[in-house]
PDB file of N, H, CA, C and O in Angstrom:
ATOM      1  N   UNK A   1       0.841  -1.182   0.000  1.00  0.00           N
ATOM      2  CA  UNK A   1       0.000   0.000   0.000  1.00  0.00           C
ATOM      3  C   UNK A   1       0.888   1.249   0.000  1.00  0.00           C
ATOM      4  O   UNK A   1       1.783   1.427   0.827  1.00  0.00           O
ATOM      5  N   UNK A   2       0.629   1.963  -0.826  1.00  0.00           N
ATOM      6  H   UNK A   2      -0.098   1.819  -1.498  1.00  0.00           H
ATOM      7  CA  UNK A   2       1.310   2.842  -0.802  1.00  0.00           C
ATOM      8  C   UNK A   2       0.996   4.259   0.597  1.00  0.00           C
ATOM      9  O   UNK A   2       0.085   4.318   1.422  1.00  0.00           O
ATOM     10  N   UNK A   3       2.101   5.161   0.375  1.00  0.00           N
ATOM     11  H   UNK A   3       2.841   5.113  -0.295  1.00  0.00           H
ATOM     12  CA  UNK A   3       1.859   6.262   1.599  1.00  0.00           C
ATOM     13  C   UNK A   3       2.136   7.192   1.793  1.00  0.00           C
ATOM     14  O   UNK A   3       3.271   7.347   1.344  1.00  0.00           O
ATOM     15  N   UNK A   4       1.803   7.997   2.213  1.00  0.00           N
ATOM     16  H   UNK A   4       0.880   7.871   2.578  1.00  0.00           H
ATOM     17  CA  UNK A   4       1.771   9.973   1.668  1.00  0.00           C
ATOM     18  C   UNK A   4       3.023  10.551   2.935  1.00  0.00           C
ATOM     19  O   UNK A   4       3.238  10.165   4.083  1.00  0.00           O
ATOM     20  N   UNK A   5       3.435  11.246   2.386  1.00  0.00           N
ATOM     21  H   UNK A   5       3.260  11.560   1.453  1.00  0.00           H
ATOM     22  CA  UNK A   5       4.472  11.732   3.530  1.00  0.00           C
ATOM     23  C   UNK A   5       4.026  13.473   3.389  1.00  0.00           C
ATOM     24  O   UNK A   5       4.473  14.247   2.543  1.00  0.00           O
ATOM     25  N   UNK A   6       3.110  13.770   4.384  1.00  0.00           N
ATOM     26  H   UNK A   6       2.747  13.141   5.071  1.00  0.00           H
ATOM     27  CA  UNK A   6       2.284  15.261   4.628  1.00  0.00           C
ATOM     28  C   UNK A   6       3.233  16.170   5.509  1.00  0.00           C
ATOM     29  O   UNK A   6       3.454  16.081   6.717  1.00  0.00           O
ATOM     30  N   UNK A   7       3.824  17.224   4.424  1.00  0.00           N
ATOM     31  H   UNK A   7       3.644  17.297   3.442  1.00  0.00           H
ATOM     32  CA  UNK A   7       4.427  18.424   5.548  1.00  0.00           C
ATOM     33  C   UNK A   7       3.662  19.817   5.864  1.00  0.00           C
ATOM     34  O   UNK A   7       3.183  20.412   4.899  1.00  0.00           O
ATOM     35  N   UNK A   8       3.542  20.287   6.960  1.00  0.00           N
ATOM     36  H   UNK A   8       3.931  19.804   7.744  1.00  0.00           H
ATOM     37  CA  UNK A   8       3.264  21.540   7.021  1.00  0.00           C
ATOM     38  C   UNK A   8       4.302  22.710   6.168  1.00  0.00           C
ATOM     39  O   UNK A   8       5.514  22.859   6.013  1.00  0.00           O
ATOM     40  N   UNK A   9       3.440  23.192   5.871  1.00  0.00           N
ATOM     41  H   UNK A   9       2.456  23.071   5.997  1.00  0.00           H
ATOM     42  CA  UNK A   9       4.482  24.636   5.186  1.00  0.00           C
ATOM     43  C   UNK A   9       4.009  26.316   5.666  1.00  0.00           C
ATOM     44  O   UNK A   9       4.462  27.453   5.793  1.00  0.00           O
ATOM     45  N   UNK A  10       3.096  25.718   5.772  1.00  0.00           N
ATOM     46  H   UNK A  10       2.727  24.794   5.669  1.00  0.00           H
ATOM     47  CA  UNK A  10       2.343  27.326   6.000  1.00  0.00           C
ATOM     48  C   UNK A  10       1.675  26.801   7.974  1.00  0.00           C
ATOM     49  O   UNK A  10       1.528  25.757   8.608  1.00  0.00           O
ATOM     50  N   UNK A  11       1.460  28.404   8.230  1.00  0.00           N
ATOM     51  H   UNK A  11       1.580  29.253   7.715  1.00  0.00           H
ATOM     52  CA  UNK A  11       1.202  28.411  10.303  1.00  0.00           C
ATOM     53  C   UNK A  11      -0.354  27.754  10.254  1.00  0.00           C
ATOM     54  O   UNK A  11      -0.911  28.316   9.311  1.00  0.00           O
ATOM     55  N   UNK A  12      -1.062  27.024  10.734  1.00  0.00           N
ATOM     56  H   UNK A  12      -0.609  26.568  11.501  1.00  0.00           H
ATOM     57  CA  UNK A  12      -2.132  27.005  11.227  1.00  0.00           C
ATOM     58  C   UNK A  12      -2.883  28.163  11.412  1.00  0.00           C
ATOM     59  O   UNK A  12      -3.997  28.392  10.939  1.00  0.00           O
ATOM     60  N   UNK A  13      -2.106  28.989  12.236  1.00  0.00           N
ATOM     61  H   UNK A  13      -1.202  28.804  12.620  1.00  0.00           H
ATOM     62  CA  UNK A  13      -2.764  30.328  13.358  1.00  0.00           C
ATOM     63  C   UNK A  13      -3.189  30.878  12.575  1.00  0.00           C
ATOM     64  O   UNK A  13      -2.668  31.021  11.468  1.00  0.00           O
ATOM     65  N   UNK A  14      -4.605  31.493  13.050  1.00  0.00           N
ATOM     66  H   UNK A  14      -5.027  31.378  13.948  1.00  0.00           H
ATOM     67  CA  UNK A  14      -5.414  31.977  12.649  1.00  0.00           C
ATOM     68  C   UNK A  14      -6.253  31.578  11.487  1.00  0.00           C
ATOM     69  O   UNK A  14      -6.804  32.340  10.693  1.00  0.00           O
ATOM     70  N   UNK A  15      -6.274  30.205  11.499  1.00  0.00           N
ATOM     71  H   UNK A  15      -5.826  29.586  12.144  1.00  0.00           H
ATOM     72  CA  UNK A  15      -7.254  29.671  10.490  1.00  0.00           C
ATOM     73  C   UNK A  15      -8.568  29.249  10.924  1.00  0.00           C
ATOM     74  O   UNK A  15      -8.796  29.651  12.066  1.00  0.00           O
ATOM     75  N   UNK A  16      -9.409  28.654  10.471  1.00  0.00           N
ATOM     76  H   UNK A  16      -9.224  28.328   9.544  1.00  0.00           H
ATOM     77  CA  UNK A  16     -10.755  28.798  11.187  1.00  0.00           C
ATOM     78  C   UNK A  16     -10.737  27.429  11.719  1.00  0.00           C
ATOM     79  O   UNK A  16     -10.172  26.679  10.923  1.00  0.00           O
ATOM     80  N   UNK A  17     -11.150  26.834  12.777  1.00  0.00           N
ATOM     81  H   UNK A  17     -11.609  27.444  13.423  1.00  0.00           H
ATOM     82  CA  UNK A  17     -11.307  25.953  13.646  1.00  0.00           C
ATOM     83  C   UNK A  17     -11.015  24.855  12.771  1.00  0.00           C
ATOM     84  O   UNK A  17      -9.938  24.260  12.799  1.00  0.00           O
ATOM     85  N   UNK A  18     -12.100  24.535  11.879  1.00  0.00           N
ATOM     86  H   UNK A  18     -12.975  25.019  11.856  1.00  0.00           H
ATOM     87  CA  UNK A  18     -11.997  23.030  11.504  1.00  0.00           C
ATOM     88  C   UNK A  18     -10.935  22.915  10.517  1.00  0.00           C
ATOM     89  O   UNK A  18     -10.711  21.788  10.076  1.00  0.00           O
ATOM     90  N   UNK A  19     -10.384  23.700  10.182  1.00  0.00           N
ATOM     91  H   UNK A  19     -10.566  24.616  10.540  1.00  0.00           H
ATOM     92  CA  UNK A  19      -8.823  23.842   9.690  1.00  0.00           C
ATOM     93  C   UNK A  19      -7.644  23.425  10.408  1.00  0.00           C
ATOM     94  O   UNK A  19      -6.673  22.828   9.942  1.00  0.00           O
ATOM     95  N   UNK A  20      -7.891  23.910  11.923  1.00  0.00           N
ATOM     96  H   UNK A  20      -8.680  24.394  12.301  1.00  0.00           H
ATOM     97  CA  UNK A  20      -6.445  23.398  12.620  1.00  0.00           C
ATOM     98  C   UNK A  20      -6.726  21.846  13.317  1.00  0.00           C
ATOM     99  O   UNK A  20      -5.847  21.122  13.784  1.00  0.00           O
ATOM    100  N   UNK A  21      -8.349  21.509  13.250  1.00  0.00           N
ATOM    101  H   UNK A  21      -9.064  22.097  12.871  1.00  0.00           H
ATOM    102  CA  UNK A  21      -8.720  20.447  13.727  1.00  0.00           C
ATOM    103  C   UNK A  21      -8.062  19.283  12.610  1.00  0.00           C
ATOM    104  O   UNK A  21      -7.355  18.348  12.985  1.00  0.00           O
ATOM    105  N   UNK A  22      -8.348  19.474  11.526  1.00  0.00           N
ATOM    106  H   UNK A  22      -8.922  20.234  11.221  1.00  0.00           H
ATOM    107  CA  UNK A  22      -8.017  18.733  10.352  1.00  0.00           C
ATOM    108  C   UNK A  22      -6.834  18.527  10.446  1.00  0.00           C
ATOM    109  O   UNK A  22      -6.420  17.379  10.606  1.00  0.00           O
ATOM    110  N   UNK A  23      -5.873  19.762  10.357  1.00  0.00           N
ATOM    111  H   UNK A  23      -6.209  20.695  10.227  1.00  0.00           H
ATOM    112  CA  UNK A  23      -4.288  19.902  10.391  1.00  0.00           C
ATOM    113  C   UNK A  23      -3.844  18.920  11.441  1.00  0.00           C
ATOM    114  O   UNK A  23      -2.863  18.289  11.046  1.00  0.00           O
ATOM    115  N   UNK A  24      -4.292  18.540  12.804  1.00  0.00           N
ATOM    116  H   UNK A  24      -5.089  19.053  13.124  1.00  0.00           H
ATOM    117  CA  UNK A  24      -4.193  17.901  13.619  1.00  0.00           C
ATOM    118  C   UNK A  24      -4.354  17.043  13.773  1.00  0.00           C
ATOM    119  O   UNK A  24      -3.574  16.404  14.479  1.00  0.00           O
ATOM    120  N   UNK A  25      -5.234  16.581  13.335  1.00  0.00           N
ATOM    121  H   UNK A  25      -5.868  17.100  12.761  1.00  0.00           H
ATOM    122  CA  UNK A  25      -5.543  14.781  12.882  1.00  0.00           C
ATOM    123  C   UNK A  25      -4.928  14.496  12.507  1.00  0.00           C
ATOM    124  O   UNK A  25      -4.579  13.481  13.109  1.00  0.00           O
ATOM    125  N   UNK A  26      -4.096  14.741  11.396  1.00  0.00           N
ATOM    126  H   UNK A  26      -4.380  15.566  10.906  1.00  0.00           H
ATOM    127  CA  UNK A  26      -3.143  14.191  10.668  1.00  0.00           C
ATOM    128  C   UNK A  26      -1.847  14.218  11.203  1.00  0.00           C
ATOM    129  O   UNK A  26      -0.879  13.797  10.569  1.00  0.00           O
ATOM    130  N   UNK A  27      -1.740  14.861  12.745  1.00  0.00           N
ATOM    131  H   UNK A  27      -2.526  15.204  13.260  1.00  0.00           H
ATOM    132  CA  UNK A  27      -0.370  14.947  13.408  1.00  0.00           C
ATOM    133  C   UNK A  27       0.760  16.293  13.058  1.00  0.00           C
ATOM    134  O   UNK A  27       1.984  16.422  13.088  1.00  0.00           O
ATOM    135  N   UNK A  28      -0.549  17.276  12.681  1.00  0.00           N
ATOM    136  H   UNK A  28      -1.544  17.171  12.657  1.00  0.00           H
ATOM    137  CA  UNK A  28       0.320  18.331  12.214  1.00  0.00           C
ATOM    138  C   UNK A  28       0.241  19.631  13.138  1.00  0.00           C
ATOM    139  O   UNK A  28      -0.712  20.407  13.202  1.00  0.00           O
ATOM    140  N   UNK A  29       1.370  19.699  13.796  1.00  0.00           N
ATOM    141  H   UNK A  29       2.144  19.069  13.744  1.00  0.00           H
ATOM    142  CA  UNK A  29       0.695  21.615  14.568  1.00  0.00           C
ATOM    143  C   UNK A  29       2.270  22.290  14.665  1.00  0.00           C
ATOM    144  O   UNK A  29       2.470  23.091  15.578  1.00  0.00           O
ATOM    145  N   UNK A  30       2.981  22.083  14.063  1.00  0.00           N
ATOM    146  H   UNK A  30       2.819  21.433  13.321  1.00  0.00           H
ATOM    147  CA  UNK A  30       4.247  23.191  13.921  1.00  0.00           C
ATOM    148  C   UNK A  30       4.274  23.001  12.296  1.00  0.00           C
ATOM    149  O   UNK A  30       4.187  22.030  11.545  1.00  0.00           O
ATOM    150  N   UNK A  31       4.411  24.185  12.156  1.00  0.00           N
ATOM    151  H   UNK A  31       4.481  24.974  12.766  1.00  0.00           H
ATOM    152  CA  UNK A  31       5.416  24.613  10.701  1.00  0.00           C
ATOM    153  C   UNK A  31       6.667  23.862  10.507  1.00  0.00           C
ATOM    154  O   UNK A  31       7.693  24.194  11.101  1.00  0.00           O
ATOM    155  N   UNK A  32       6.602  22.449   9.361  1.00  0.00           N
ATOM    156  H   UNK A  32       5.769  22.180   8.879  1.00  0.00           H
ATOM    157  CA  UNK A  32       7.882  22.165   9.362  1.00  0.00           C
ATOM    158  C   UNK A  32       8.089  20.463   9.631  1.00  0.00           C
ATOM    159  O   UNK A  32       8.884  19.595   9.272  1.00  0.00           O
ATOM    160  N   UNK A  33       6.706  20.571  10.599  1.00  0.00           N
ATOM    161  H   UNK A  33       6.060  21.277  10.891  1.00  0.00           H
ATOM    162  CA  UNK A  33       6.330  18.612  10.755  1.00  0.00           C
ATOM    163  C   UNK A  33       6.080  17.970   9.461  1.00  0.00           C
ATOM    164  O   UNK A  33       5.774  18.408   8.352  1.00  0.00           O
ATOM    165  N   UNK A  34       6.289  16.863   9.910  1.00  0.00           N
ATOM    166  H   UNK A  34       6.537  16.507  10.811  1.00  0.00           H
ATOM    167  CA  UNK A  34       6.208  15.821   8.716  1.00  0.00           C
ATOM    168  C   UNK A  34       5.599  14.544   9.471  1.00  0.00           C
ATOM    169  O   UNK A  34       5.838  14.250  10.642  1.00  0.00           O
ATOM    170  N   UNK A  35       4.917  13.965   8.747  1.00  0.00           N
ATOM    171  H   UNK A  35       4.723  14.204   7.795  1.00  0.00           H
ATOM    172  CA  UNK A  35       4.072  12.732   9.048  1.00  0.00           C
ATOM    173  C   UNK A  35       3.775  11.914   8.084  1.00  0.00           C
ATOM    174  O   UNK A  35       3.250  12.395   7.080  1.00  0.00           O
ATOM    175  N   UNK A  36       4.074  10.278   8.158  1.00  0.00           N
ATOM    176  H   UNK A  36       4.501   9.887   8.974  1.00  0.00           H
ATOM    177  CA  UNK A  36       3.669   9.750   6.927  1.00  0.00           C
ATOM    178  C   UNK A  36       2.238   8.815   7.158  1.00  0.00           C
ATOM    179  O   UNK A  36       2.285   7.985   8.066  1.00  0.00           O
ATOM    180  N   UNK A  37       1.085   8.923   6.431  1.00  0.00           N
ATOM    181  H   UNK A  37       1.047   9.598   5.695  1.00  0.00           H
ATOM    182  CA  UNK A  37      -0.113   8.411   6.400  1.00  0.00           C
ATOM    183  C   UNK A  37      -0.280   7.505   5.440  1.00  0.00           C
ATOM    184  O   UNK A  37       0.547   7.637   4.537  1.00  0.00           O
ATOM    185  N   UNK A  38      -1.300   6.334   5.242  1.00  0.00           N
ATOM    186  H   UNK A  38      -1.971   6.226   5.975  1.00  0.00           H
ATOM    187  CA  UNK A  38      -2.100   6.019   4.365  1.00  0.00           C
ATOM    188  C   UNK A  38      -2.366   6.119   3.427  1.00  0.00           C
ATOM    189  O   UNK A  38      -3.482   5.824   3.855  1.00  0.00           O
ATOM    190  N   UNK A  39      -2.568   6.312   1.994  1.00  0.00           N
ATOM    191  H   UNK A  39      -1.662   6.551   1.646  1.00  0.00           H
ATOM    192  CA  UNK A  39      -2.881   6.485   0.919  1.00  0.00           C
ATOM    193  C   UNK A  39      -4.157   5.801   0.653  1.00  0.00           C
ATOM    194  O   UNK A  39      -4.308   4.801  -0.048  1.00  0.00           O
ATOM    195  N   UNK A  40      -5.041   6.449   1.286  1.00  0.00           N
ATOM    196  H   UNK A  40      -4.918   7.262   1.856  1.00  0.00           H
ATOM    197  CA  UNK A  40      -6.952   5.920   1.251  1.00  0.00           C
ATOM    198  C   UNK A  40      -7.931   7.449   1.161  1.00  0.00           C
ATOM    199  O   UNK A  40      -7.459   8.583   1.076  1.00  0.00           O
ATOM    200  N   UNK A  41      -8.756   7.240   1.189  1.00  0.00           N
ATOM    201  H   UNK A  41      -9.139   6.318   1.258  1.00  0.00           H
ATOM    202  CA  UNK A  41      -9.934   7.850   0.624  1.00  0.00           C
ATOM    203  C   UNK A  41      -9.888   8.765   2.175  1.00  0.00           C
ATOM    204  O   UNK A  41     -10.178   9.952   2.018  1.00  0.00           O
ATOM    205  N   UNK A  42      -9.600   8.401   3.462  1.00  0.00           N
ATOM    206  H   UNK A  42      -9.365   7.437   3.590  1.00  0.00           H
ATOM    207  CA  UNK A  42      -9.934   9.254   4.392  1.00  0.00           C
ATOM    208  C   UNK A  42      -8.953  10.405   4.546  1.00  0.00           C
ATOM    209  O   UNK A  42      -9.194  11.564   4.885  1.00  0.00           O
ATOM    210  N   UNK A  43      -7.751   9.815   4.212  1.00  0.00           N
ATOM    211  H   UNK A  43      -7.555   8.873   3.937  1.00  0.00           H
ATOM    212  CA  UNK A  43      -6.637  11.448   3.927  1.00  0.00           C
ATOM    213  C   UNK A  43      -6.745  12.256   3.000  1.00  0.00           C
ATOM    214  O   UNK A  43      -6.568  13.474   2.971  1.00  0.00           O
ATOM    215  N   UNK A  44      -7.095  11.412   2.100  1.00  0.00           N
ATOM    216  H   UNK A  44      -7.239  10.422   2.123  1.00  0.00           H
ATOM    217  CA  UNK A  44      -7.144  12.391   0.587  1.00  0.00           C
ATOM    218  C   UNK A  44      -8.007  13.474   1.079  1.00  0.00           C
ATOM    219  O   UNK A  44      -7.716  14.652   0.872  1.00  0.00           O
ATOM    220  N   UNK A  45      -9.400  12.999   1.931  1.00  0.00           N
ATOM    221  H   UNK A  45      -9.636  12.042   2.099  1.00  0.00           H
ATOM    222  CA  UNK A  45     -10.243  14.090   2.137  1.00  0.00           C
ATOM    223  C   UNK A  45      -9.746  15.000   2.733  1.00  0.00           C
ATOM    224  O   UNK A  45      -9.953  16.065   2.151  1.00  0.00           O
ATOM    225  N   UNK A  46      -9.028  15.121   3.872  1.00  0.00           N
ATOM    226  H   UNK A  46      -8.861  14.256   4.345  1.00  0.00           H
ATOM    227  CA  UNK A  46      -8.142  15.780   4.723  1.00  0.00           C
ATOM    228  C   UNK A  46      -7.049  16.586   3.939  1.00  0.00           C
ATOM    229  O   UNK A  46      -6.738  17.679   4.413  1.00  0.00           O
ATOM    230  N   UNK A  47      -6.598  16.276   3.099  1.00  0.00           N
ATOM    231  H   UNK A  47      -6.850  15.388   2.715  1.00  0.00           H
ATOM    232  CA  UNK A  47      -5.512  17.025   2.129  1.00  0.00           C
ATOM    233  C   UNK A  47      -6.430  17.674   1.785  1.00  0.00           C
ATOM    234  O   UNK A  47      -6.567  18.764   2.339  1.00  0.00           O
ATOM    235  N   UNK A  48      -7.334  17.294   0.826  1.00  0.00           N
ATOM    236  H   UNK A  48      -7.223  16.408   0.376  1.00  0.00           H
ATOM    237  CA  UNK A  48      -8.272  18.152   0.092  1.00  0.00           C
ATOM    238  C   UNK A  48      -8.388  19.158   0.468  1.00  0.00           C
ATOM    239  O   UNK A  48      -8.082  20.104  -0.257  1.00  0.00           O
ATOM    240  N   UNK A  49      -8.970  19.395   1.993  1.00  0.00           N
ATOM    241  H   UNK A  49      -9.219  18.626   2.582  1.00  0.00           H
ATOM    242  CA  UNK A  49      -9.338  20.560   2.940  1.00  0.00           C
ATOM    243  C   UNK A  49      -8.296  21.319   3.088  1.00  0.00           C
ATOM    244  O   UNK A  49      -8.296  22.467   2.643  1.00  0.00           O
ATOM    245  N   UNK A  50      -7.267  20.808   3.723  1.00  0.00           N
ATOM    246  H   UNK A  50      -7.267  19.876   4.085  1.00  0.00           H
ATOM    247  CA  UNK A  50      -6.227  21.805   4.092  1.00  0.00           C
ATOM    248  C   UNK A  50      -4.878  21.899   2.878  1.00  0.00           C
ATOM    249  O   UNK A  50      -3.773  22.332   3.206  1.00  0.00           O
ATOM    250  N   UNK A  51      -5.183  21.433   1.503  1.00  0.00           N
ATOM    251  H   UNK A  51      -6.080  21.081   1.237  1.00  0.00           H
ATOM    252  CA  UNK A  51      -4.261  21.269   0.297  1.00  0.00           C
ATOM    253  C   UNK A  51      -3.358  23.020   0.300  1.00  0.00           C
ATOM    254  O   UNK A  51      -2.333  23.403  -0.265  1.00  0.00           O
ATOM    255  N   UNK A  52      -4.109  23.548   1.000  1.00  0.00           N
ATOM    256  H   UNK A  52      -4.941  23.237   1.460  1.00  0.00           H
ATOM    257  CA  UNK A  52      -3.011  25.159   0.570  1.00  0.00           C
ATOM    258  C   UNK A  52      -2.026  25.138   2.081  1.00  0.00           C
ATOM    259  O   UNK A  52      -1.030  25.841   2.252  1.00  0.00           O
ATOM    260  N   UNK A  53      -2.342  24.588   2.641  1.00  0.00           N
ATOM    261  H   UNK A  53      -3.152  24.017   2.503  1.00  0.00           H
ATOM    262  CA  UNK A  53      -1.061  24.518   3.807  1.00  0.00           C
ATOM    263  C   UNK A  53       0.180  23.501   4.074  1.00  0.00           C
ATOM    264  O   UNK A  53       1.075  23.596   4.914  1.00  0.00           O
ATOM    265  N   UNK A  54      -0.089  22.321   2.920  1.00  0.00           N
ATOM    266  H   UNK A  54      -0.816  22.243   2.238  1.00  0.00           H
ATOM    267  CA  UNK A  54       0.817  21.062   2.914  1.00  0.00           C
ATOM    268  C   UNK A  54       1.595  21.383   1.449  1.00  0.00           C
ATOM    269  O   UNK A  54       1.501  22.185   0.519  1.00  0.00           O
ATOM    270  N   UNK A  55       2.530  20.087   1.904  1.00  0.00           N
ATOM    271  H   UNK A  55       2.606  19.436   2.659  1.00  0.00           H
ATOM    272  CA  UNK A  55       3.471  20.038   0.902  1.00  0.00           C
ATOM    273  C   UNK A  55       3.045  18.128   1.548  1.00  0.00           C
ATOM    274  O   UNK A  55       3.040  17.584   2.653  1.00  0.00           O
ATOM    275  N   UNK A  56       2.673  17.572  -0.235  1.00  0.00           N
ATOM    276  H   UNK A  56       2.677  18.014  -1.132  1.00  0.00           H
ATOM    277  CA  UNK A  56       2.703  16.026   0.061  1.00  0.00           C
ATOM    278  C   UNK A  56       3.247  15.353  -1.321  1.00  0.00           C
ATOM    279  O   UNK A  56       3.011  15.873  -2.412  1.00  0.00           O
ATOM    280  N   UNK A  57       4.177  13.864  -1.142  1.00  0.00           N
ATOM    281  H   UNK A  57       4.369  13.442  -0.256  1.00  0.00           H
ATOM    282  CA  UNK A  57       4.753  13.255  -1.512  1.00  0.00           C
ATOM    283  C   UNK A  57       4.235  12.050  -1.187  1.00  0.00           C
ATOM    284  O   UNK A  57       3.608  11.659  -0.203  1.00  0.00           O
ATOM    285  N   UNK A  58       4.632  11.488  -2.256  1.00  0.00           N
ATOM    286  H   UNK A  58       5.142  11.806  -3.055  1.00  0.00           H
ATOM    287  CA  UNK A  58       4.244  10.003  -2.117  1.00  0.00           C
ATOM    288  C   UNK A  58       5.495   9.438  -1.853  1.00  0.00           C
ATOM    289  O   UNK A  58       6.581   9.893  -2.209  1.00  0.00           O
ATOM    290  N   UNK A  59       5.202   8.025  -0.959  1.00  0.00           N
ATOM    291  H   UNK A  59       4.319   7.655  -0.670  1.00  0.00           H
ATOM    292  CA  UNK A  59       6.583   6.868  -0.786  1.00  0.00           C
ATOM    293  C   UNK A  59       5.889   5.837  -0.861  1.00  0.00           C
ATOM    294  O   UNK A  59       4.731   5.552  -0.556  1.00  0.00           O
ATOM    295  N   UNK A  60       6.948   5.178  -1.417  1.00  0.00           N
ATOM    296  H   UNK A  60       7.889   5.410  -1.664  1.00  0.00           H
ATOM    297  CA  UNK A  60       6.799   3.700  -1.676  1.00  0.00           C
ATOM    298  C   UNK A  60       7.108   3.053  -0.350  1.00  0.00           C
ATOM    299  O   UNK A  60       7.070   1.828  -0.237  1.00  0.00           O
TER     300      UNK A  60
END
């Protein structure tokens, strides 16, 4: 299965709630984290939402 490696690039702060909630699920709350997830239908949604604050890569 393949798997997404999600970085923050841009601050959370001051985004609207279910923005930093999202950002957080995914293990993200500093500028600069990195986390590798899943490659399924429930992150994609999660990227989707917050796609202007990540930087994502795929790994094998």
């Amino acid at each position: 299965m393949a798997q997404l490696k999600i970085k923050l690039v841009k601050s959370i702060s001051g985004r609207i709630q279910k923005h930093i909630a999202t950002a957080e699920s995914l293990g993200l709350r500093k500028i600069g984290q990195e986390t590798i997830q899943p490659d399924n239908e429930q992150t994609r949604g999660k990227i989707a939402k917050i796609g202007y604050l990540l930087e994502v890569t795929e790994v094998e």
